[in-house]
ZAMARGU-4260 file (C-alpha; in steps of 0.2 Angstrom, whole numbers, plus 5000, padded with zeros to 4 digits):
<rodrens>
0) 5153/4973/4905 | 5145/4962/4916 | 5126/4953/4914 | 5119/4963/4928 | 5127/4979/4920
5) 5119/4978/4903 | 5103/4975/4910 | 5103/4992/4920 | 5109/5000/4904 | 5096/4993/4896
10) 5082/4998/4908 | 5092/5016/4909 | 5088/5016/4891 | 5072/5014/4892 | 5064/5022/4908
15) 5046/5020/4901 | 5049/5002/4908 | 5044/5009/4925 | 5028/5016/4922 | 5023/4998/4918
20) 5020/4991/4935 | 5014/4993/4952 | 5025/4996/4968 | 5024/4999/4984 | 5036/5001/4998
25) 5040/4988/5013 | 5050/4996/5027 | 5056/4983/5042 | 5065/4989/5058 | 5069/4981/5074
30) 5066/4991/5091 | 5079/4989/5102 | 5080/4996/5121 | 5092/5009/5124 | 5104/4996/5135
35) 5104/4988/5114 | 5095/4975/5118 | 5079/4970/5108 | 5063/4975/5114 | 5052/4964/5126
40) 5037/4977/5127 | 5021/4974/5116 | 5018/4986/5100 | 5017/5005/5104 | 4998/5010/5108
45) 5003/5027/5098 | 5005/5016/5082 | 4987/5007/5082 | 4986/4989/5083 | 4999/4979/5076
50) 4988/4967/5065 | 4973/4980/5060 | 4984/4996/5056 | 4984/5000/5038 | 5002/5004/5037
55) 5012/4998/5053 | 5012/4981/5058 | 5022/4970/5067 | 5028/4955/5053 | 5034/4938/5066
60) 5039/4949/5082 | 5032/4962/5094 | 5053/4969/5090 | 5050/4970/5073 | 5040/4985/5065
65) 5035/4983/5049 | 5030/4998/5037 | 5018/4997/5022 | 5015/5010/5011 | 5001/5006/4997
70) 5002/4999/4979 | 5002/5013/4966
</rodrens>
């Protein structure tokens, strides 16, 4: 058995290890035009702004959307 698998069977044997610690979710995804190519045009109005939306942002690109959900 590999490293990597005893350590999944380990955490699979003890699934209390998850309620340990915080997580959230971080979504990225590229927009692309329907020619394929990537987007040129600014972030979507509908979305909010790009750098003050709680939860969609844009991370080094107007392509790039970037979606954040909240630690819990």
């Amino acid at each position: 058995m590999s490293k990597f698998a005893e350590r999944l069977q380990t955490v699979a044997n003890k699934p209390e290890v998850f309620q340990k610690f915080s997580r959230g979710l971080e979504r990225e995804s590229l927009r692309y035009t329907p020619e394929g190519a990537l987007t040129q045009t600014p972030h979507p109005k509908a979305l909010g702004a790009a750098l003050t939306h709680r939860w969609i942002t844009t991370d080094f690109a107007e392509s790039l959307l970037e979606f954040i959900t909240p630690v819990s």
